[in-house]
C-alpha positions, 0 to 999 in steps of 0.5 A: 751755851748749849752745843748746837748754838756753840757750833753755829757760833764756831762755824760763823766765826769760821766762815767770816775769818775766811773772807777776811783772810782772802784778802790779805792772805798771800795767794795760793795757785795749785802747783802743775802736776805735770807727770815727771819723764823718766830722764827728770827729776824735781824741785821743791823751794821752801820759803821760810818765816819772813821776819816781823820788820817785813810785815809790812811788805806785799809782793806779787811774783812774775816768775821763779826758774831753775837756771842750769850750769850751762846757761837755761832757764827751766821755768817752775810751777808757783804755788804762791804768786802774792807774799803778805809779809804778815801773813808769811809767818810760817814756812810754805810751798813756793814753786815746785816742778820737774826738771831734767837730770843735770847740774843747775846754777840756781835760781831766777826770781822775778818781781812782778810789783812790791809796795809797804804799808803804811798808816795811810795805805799802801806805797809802791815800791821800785822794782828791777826790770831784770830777774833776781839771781839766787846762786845755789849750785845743786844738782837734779838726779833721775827719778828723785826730788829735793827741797831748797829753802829759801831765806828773804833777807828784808834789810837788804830786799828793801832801799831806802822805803822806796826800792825792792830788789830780792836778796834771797839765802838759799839752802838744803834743809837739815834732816831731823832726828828719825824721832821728829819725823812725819810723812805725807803721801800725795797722791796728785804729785806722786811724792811723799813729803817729809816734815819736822813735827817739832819745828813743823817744817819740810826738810825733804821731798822724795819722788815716788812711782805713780799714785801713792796712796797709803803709808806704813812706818817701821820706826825701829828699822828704819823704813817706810812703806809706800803703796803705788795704786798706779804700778802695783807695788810697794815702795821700800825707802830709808827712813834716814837718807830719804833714799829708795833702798827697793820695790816690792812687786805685786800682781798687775791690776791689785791696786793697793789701796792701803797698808797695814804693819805688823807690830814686829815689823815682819809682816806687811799687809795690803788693801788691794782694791783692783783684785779684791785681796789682801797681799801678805809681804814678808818685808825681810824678803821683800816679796808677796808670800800669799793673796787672801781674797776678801770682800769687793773693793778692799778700800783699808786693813785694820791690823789689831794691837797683837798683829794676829787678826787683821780687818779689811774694809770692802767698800763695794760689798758693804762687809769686813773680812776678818783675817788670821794673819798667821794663818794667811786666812780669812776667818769670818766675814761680817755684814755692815753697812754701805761702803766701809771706807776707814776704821780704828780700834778703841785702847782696849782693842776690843772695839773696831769702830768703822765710819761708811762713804755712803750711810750715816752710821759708826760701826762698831764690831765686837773683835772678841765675837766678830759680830757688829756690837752697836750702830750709832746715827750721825748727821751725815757720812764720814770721811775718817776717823782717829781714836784718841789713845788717851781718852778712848774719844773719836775724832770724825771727819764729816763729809761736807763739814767744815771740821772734825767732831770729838764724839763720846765713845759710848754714845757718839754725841758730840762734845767738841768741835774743831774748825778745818778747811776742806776735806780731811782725808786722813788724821793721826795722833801723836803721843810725843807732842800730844797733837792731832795731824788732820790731812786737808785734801783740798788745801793740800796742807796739814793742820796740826792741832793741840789735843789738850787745848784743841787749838791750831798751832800749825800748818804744813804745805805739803804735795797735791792731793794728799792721801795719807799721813804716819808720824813717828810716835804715833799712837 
């Protein structure tokens, strides 16, 4: 089948599953983003798997509230209001929300109607008047987040095929090994989740500083880096306790836009939008030793595999610094097309390829001569890109497609297509389970994709607004 017939027949395929799916999916609402106060805290309840037996069950949910020792009830922030048993086959986002510092007692479940299928339709369920009580003693600290997992037991939920009344487990998700981990930076809610990218679950949510919106992940000490666009700086958080261990501060008005490490872990570089600079951080002092002006608008920093020359992306100047690291230099600037907006460098590393916000064009800039080697056309501006570390192939997100293309590197034709809801802000490859992560921006999910078999094998809820997306072991 030739390749246009191929696509159309994939997006169709696509568009029908969609219909069909939004009628029996379990309903999605986007969680408050309601800005935490300084006295508060957050929860986030995960509910696991539901068993095979409830495939039959459907559920609308009235309600979930936080129920503190003293006796209040803080109302949470739903992100699923209706659970199709056959749908929940995967963990998802439940209910979220800021909660002020305390002791809490549990939580308030409340069943608005439950029915089974059945061969002939579906049977409506008795449900309680009053709310479920879920016990889970824990407690909400200032400026940090949890998650609790939720557990339904389906046996004791459902008497007799005739009464619903929830049994819930709750409990604190075990951290992975460090190797297992994946972060999600989301700008919306001003978290960063944390997730297994085996069992390709959440185990932890940490609260940040305002609008993160770049990662960067030194897996050897242990650290991840987040850029605040909100309160010009750095995040410091340990990597096994998911805890802040410190803030580097920049200048008032930088806005980090993005974050780049050097290969040795030393050297930290940052994209800083508002000031048109990019910052050189020793991360063993945790300070900013210098700014090197670069073009308007510093949208990203590509750092090569050696960590001596950076590339800054400057999406308002439509050109890309190059940088002497070592130097804390600008070497050269190069001319590109409208609004460079993300970049990636073949295996060899001596290819730059940058997709633009606004022009249909990849650039690709020679890194040996600092000058653009080729411009291919594509069919319209991209969002990201990935290369993929094995086969030098380049995954791209189009603005307004429904997917991410695979192209050839040597004429960026299209070879594969790969169906994705929603804006993909971000991607990243992993070499330990030879995956592709997209990050969907609208669905506020990652998607995970099999890089061999180009097949979804699974999808994580994460936080509003993603942004930015590093995984242990990432190529």
């Amino acid at each position: 089948m030739p390749y246009g017939a191929r696509v159309k027949t994939l997006l169709l395929g696509l568009v029908a599953a969609s219909l069909t799916a939004a009628g029996c999916q379990a309903a999605a609402v986007t969680p408050s983003s309601r800005v935490r106060l300084p006295d508060e805290g957050a929860v986030y309840l995960y509910l696991q798997p539901l068993p095979r037996d409830a495939e039959r069950l459907r559920l609308v949910i009235d309600g979930i509230a936080a129920v503190q020792a003293g006796g209040g009830e803080w109302p949470l922030s739903l992100s699923l209001t209706e659970l199709a048993g056959r749908d929940v086959r995967r963990q998802r986002l439940l209910a979220a929300g800021p909660l002020p510092a305390g002791h809490y007692a549990g939580f308030l479940f409340r069943t608005g109607r439950a029915s089974l299928e059945g061969a002939h339709g579906a049977s409506a369920l008795l449900v309680p008047e009053a709310a479920a009580r879920i016990d889970f003693p824990f407690t909400v600290r200032r400026g940090e987040a949890g998650v609790v997992a939720l557990s339904l037991g389906y046996a004791q939920s459902v008497d007799g095929g005739y009464r619903f009344a929830p049994a819930f487990s709750a409990y604190r998700p075990e951290r992975p090994a460090a190797g297992f981990m994946a972060f999600v930076a989301n700008r919306g809610s001003n978290d960063v989740t944390a997730f297994d990218k085996k069992a390709r679950q959440v185990f932890d949510v940490i609260a940040t500083g305002d609008r993160p919106s770049a990662l960067a992940l030194d897996a050897r000490a242990g650290r991840l880096y987040v850029a605040l666009a909100g309160e010009d700086a750095i995040e410091v958080i340990d990597v096994l306790s998911g805890r802040h261990v410190d803030r580097i501060r920049l200048t008032p008005g930088d806005e980090p836009a993005h974050l780049a490490l050097t290969p040795d872990g030393r050297t930290l570089l940052t994209a800083n939008r508002g000031s048109n600079t990019v910052s050189v951080v020793d991360t063993a002092a945790r300070a900013e030793r210098t700014k090197v002006p670069v073009g308007n608008g510093p949208r990203f920093v590509a750092l090569d595999r050696t960590g001596r020359r950076a590339f800054a992306l400057n999406t308002l100047s439509n050109s890309v610094s190059v940088l002497d690291v070592a130097g804390r230099a600008g070497v050269r600037t190069i001319a590109v097309d409208p609004a460079p907006l993300q970049g990636d460098f073949n295996r060899r590393g001596d290819r730059l390829y940058v997709v633009h916000e606004q022009a249909p064009y990849v650039t690709a800039i020679d890194t040996g001569t600092l000058t653009v080697a080729r411009r291919f056309p594509l069919r319209s501006a991209a969002e990201a890109i990935e290369v993929d570390p094995s086969t030098d192939f380049v995954y791209l997100a189009g603005r307004g497609d429904p997917g991410v293309g695979l192209h050839d590197p040597f004429s960026f034709g299209t070879v594969d297509f790969i169906p994705a809801p929603g804006e993909i802000a971000d991607m990243a490859t992993d070499a330990d389970e030879n995956a592709l992560y997209l990050l969907s921006r609208a669905a506020n999910r990652v998607l995970v994709f099999d890089r061999i078999r180009k097949r979804l094998v699974g999808e994580i809820d994460v936080g509003q607004a993603p942004s930015s997306i590093t995984v242990t072991g990432e190529n």
